[in-house]
C-alpha angles and dihedrals in degrees: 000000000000125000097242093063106052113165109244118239129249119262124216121195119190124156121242116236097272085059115146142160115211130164118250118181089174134060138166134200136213117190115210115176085250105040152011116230113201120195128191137206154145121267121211127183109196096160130016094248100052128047117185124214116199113194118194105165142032128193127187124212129194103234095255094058085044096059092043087053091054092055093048091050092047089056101046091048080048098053087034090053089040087059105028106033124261115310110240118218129213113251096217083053107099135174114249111196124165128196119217 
């Protein structure tokens, strides 16, 4: 077998005990030079001069599972939009990032 085709190995994925699925549709994100945090929350609008924002979770992610997360993402909203139509986006909607 040479060096240059090594097998991959199998991947098995199982979800520890504190394990949930919730529903974000909103999430901010705060830049470090060593990582992203991603929070996520819920986002309410009750009145048109207030708009609340829950968050219930944060993940940090080193940059380079950031950034494979970013092409992931890019190519599931391509073949989603390939097979759904093109997803519109609120205009008011804007994306809030901070850097630390």
């Amino acid at each position: 077998m040479s060096s240059g085709s090594q097998q991959q190995p199998q991947i098995h994925i199982s979800q520890t005990g504190d394990y949930r699925e919730r529903y974000a549709n909103s999430v901010q994100i705060r830049v470090s030079v060593w990582d992203f945090l991603l929070s996520f929350g819920t986002m309410s609008q009750n009145n048109p001069a207030l708009v609340e924002i829950s968050n219930f979770q944060g993940v940090y992610l080193s940059p380079q599972q950031a950034k494979a997360l970013w092409n992931v993402l890019g190519q599931n909203v391509a073949q989603y939009e390939n097979t759904f139509g093109e997803i519109k986006l609120d205009p008011r909607a804007t994306g809030q990032i901070s850097i630390q």
